[in-house]
C-alpha positions as CSV (number, residue, x, y, z in Angstrom):
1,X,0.0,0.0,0.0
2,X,1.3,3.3,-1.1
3,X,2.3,6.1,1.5
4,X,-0.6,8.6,0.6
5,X,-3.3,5.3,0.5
6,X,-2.0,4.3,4.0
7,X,-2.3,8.3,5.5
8,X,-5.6,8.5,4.0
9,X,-7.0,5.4,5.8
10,X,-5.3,6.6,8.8
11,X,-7.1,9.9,8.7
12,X,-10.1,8.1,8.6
13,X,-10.3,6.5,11.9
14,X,-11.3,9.5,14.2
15,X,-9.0,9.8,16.9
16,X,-10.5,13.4,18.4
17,X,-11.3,14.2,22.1
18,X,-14.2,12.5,21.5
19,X,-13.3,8.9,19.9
20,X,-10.5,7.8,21.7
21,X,-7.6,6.3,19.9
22,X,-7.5,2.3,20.2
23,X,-9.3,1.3,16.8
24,X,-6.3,3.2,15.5
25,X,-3.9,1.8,17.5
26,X,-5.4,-2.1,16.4
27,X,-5.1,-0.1,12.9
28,X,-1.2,0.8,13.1
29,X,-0.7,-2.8,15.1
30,X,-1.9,-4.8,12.3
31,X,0.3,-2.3,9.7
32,X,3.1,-3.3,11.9
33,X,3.0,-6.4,12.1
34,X,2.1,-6.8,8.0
35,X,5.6,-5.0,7.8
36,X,6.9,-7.8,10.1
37,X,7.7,-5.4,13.1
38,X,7.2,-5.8,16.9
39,X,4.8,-4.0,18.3
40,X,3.4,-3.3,21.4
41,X,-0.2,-1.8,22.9
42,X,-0.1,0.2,26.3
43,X,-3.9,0.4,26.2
44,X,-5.6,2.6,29.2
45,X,-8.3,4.7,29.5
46,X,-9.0,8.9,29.3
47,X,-12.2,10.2,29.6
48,X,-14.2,7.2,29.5
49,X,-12.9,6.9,26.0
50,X,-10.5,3.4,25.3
51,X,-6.9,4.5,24.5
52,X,-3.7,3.3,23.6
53,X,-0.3,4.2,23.2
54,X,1.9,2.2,20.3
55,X,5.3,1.1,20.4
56,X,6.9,-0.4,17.1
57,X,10.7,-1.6,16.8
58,X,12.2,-3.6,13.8
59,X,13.3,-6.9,15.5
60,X,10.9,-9.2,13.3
61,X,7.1,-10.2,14.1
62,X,5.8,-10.0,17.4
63,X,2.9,-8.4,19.3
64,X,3.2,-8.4,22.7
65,X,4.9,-6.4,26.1
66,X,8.3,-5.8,25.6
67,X,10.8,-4.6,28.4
68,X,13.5,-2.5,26.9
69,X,17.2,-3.3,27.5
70,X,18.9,-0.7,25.3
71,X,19.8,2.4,24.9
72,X,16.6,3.6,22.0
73,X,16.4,6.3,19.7
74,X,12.7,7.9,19.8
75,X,10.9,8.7,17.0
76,X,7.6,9.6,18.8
77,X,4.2,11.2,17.6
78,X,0.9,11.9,18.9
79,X,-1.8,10.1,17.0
80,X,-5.1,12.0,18.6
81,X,-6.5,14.8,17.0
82,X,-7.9,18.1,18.1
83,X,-12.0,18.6,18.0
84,X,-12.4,19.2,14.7
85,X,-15.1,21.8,15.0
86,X,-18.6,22.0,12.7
87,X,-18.0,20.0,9.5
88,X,-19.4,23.1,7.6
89,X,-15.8,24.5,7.7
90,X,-13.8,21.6,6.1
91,X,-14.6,23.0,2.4
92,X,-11.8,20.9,1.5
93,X,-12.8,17.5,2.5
94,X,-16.7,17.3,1.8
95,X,-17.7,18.7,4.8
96,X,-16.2,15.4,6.4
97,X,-12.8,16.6,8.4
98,X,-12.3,12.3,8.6
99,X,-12.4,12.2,4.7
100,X,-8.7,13.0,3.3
101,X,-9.1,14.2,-0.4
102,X,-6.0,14.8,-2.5
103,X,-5.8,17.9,-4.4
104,X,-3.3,20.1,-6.0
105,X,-0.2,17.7,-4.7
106,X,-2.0,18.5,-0.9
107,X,-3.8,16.0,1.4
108,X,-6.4,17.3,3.2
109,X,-7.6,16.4,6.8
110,X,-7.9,16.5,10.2
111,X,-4.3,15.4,11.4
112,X,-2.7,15.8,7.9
113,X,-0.9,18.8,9.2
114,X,-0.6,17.5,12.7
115,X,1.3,14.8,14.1
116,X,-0.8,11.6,12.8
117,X,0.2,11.7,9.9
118,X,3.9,12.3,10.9
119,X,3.6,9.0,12.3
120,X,3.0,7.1,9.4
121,X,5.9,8.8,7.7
122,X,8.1,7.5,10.6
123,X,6.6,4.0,10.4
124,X,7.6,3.6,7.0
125,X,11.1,5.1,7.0
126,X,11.7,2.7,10.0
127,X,10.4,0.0,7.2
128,X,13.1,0.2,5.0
129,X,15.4,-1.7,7.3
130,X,16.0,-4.9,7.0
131,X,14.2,-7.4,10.3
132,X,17.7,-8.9,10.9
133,X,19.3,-5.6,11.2
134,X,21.7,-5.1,13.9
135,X,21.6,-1.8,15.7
136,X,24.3,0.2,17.9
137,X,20.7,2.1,19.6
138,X,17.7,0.6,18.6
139,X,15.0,3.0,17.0
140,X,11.5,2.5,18.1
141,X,8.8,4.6,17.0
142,X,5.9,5.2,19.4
143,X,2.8,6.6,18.6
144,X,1.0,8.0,22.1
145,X,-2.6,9.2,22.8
146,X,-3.7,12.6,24.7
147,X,-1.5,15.1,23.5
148,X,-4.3,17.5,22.9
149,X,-5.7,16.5,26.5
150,X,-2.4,17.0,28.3
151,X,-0.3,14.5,27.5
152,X,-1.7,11.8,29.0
153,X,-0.4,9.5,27.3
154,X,3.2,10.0,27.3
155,X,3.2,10.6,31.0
156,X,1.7,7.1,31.4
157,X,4.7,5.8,29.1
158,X,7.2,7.5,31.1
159,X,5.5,5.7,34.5
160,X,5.6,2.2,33.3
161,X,9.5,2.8,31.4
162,X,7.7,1.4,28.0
163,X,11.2,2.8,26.4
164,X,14.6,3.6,27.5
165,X,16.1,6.5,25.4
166,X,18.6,8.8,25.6
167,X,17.7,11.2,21.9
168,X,14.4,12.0,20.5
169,X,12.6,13.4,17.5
170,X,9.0,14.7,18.1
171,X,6.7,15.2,15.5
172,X,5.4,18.8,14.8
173,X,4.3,20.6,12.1
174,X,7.1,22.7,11.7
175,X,7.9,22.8,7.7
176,X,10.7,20.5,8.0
177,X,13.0,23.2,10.3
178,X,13.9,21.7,13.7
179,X,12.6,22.8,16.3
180,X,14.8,23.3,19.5
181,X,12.5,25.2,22.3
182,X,9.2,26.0,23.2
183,X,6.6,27.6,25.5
184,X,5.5,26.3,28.3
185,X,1.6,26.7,29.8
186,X,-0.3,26.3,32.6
187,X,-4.1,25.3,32.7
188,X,-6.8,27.2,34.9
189,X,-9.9,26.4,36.4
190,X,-12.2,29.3,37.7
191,X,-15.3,28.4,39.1
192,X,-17.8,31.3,39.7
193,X,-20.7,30.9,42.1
194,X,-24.3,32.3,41.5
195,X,-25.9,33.8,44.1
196,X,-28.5,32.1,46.3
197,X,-31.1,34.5,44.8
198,X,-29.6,33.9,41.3
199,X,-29.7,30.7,41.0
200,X,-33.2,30.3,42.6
201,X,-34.4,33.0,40.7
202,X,-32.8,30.9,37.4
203,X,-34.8,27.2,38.7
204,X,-38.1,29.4,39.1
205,X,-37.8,30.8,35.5
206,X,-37.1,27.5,33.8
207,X,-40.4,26.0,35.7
208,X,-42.6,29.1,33.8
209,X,-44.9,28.4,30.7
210,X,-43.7,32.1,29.5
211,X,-40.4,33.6,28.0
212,X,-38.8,36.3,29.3
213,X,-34.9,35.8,27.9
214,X,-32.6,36.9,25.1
215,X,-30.1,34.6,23.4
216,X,-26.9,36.0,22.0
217,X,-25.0,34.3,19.4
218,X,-20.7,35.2,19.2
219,X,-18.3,33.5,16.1
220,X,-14.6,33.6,16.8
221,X,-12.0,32.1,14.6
222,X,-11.1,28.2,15.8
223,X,-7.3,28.2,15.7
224,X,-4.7,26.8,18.1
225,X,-4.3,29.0,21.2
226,X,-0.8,29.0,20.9
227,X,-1.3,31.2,17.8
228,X,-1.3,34.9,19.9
229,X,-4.5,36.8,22.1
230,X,-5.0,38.5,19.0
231,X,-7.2,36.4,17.5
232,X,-11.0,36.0,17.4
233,X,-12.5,34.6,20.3
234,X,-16.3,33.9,20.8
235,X,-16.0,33.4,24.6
236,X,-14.2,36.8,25.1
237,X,-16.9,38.6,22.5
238,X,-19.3,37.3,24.9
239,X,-18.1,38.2,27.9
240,X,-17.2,41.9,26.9
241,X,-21.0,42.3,25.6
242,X,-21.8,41.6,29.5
243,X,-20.3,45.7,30.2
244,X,-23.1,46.4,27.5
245,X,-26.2,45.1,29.7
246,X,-27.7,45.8,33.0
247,X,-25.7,44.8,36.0
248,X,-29.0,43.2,37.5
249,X,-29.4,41.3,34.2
250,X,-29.5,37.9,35.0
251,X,-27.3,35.2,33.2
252,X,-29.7,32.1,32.1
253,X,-27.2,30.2,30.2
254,X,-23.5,30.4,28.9
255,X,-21.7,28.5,27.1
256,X,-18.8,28.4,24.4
257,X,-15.3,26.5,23.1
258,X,-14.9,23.0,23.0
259,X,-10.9,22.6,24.1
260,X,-8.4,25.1,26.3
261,X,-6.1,24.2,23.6
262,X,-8.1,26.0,20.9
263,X,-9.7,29.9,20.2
264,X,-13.4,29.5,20.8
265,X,-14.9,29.4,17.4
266,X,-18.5,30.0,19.1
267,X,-20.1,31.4,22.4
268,X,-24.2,31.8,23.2
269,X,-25.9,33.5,26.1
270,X,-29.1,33.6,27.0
271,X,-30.0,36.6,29.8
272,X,-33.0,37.6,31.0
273,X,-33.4,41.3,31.0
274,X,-36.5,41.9,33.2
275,X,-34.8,40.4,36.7
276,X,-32.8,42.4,38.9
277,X,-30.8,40.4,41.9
278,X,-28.2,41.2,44.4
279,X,-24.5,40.1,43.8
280,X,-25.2,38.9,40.0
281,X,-23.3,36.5,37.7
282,X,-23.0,39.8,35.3
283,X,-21.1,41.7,38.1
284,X,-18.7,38.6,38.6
285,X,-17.7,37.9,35.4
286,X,-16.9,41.3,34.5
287,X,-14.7,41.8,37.6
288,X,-12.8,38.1,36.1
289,X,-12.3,39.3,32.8
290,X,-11.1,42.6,33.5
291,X,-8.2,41.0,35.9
292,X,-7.7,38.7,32.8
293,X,-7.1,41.9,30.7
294,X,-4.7,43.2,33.8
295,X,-2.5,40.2,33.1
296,X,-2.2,40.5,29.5
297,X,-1.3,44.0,29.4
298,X,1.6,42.5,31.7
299,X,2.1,39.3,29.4
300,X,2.9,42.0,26.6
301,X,5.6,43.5,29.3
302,X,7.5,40.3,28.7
303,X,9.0,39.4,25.3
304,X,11.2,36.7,24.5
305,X,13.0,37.3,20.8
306,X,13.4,33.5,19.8
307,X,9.3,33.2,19.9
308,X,6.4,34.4,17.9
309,X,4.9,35.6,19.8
310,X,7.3,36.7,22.0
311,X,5.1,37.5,25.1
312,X,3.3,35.2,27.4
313,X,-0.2,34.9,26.0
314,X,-3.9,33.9,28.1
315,X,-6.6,31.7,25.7
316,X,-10.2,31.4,27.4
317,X,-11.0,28.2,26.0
318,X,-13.7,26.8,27.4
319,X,-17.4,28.2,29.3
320,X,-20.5,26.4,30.4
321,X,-22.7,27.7,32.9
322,X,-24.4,24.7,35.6
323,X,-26.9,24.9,38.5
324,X,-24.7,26.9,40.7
325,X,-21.6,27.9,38.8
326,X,-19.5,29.1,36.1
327,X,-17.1,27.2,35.0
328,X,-14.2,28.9,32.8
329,X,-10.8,27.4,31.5
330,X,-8.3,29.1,30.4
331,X,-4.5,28.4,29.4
332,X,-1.6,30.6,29.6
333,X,1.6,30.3,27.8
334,X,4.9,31.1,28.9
335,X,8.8,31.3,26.9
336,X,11.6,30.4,28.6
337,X,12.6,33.5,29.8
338,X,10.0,33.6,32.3
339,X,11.1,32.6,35.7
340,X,9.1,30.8,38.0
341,X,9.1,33.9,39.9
342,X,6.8,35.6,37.3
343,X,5.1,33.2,36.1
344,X,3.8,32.1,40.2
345,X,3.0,36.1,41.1
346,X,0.4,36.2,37.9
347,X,-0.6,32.8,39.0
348,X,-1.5,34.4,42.6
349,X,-2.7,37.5,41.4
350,X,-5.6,35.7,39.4
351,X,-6.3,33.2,41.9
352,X,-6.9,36.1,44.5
353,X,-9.3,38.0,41.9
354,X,-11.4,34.7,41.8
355,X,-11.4,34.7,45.6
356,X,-12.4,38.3,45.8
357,X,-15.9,37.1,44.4
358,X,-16.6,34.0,46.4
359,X,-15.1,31.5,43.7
360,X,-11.7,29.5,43.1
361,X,-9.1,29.1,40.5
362,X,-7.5,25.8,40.4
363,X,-4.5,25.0,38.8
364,X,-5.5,21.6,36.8
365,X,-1.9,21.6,34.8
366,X,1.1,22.3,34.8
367,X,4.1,22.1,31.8
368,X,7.7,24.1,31.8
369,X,9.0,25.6,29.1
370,X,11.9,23.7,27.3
371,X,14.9,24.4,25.5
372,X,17.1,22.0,23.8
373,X,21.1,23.2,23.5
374,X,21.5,23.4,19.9
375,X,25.6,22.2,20.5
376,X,24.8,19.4,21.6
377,X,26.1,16.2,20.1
378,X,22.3,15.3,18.7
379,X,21.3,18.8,17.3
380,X,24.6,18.8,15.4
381,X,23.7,15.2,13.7
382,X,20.2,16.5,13.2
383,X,21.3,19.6,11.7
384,X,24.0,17.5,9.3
385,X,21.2,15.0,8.1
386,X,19.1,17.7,7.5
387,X,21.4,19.8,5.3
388,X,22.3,16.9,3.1
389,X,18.3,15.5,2.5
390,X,17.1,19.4,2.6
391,X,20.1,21.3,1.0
392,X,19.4,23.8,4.2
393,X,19.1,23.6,8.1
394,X,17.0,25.9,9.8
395,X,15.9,25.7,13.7
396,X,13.1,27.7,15.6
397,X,11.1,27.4,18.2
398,X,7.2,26.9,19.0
399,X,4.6,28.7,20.9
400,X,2.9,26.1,22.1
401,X,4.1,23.4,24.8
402,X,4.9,19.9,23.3
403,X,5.6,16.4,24.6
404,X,9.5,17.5,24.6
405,X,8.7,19.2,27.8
406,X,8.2,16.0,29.5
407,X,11.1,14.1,27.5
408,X,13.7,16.7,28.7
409,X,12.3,16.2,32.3
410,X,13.8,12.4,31.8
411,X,17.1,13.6,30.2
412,X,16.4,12.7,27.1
413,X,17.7,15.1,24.4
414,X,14.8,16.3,22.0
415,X,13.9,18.3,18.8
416,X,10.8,18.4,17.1
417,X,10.2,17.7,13.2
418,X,7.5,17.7,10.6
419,X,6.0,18.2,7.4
420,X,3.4,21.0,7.1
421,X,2.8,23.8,9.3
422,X,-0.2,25.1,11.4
423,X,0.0,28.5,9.8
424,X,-0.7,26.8,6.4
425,X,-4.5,26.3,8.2
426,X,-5.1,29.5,10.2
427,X,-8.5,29.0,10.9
428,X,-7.9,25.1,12.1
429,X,-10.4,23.5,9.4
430,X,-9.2,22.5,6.0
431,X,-5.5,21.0,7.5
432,X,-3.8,20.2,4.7
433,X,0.2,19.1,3.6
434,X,2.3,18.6,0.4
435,X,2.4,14.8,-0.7
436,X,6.3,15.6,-1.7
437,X,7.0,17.4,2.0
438,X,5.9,13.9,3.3
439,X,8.0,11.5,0.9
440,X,11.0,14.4,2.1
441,X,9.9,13.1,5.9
442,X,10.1,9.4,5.3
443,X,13.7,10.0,3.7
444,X,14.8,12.7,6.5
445,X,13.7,9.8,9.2
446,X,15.6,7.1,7.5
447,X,19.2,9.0,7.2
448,X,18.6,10.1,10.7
449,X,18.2,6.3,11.9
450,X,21.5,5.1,10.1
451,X,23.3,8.1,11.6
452,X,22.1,7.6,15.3
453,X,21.6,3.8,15.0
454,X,23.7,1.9,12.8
């Protein structure tokens, strides 16, 4: 089966937030093993949803656990998606973001841009190698699940020593530059209380025959959150449309976002116009977002050169109102440069705001920053393999966090690779990447295994 066949099936099997990822982990075991490879399932759990990481190395046919020995070379991707979003913005694909079309030399769909694909590409470099081949560090490609999530998946990797590495290339959609450094972020949970007479008031209501309420409908532009605060966002729309109103208005419903790791393409609110209560929702939320604001005029105090965008940046990406609460999440990103000194007095300054009106901000996770030393013995062999397959080496940085974080936690030397690039898609939908870029992957990957490896 050709590359481009085997990425289009692969896109196919939906691996989003919603779907879990073991049917395509039985997918890439059975391609595996086909290509008489060992492979190994770490299957767990995430959300109710069935996962599984994937661990394949060329020492002949074999499913099973393995218990690595050796030092291993890491060619790692994550194989879950992002939400994809409504299907009316994949243009490209059909209106089916889980339907990869080929046009123009391009593949189209959700992952094709993103590491999923990246995996394949790494899969069949590592199949050029002969079964019987005898390795001086043994390569091992590993395909893991929550990424998107927080990593879950990796983490649980790490816990139960599936591999034992000293160097590691991590997919990312980088337009085949190497990528040495990157943000890290924090995730936040505020949880806003209604009032006793709020909240009664909003039971009552729902209980009536009549309608008394206004719905409001914001669009923002669905793009990764690393991307800047300049972009679109239907959550903050919303939530600066509440200094328009009444401060007695009352807040019915409120919603919008589907993932902290994305801009909220969409927010509604519903308020009711003729209440009036004590202490309201309205009050609260402005009071939140305006200490949110405080924090990015700071974040833009902050710039760190190597990054783009330099500065610290703070996504809402995620609000649903309940019975008693608001719940918001929000993730903040941080370079390098910022010292843990910075980044814990914002952290304090925020979780006193959400004090100051009778709610809480927890801290639900938790990533540094990472920066790989480019003269080190690794980034030098990357940066030689590169310039022979490429003609050019070029390395740059990320601002977004990425499973490197958690690699260089273990002491294990990492840069990040890929075909594509996420500014390619800027409003998330229609992911596409050059059929040649990937063939130029498969070959980078197989001259970077007989140089660490062999």
């Amino acid at each position: 089966m050709s590359l481009i066949e085997l990425c289009r099936q692969f896109i196919g099997i939906d691996t989003s937030p919603q779907s879990g990822t073991r049917e395509a982990a039985l997918w890439l075991q059975k391609l595996a093993l086909d290509y008489e490879m060992q492979v190994d399932l770490q299957e767990d759990s995430l959300n109710g949803l069935e996962q599984a990481n994937v661990f394949i190395r060329r020492n002949g046919p074999f499913a099973g656990p393995y218990v690595p020995r050796s030092e291993e070379f890491l060619l790692l991707s994550h194989f879950d998606t992002a939400d994809p979003g409504s299907p009316s913005l994949w243009t490209e694909n059909m209106l089916n973001p889980f339907h990869a079309i080929i046009k123009d030399g391009k593949l189209y769909g959700l992952g094709a841009c993103e590491a999923k694909i990246d995996l394949i590409c790494k899969i069949e470099a590592l199949k050029s190698f002969p079964k019987d081949q005898t390795w001086k560090v043994i390569p091992v490609v590993v395909g893991t699940f929550g990424e998107e999530l927080g990593m879950h998946g990796l983490l649980r990797a790490i816990r139960k020593n599936k591999f034992s590495a000293k160097y590691a290339l991590v997919g990312e959609p980088s337009r085949h530059r190497l990528v040495y450094a990157g943000k890290g972020y924090a995730i936040l949970d505020f949880y806003i209380p209604f009032s006793k007479e709020e909240k009664n008031y909003r039971i009552e209501h729902n209980l009536l025959e009549s309608v008394s309420t206004q719905s409001k409908f914001f669009k923002g532009k669905a793009t990764h959150s690393s991307q800047g605060s300049g972009i679109e966002n239907a959550i903050n729309k919303a939530l600066e449309y509440l200094f328009q109103i009444p401060e007695g208005v009352v807040i019915m419903e409120i919603e919008g976002g589907s993932n902290h790791n994305l801009v909220a393409s969409h927010a509604t609110l519903e308020i009711d116009v003729n209440a009036g209560v004590v202490d309201p929702m309205v009050k609260k939320l402005r009071f939140i977002y305006s200490k949110m604001q405080e924090i990015r005029s700071d974040f833009l105090m902050n710039d760190d050169s190597e990054f783009t965008p330099g500065h610290p940046t703070l996504n809402l990406g995620l609000i649903k109102s309940h019975e008693d609460h608001v719940h918001i999440t929000v993730a903040c990103r941080f370079p390098p440069s910022i010292s843990d000194q910075e980044y814990s007095s914002w952290l304090l300054k925020i979780q006193a705001a959400a004090m100051q009106i009778g709610g809480e901000c927890r801290l639900s996770d938790y990533r540094r920053p990472y920066r790989t030393d480019l003269n080190s013995d690794f980034a030098k062999t990357c940066m030689n393999v590169l310039s022979a397959v490429h003609e050019k080496s070029e390395c740059v940085t990320l601002p977004n966090c990425t499973e490197m974080t958690l690699l260089e936690r273990k002491g294990i030397v990492s840069l990040g690779f890929g075909a594509g690039t996420r500014e390619d898609s800027p409003s998330f939908s229609n992911q596409f990447v050059a059929i040649q870029d990937l063939e130029k992957s498969v070959e980078f990957y197989r001259s970077i295994i007989e140089r660490v490896c062999l």
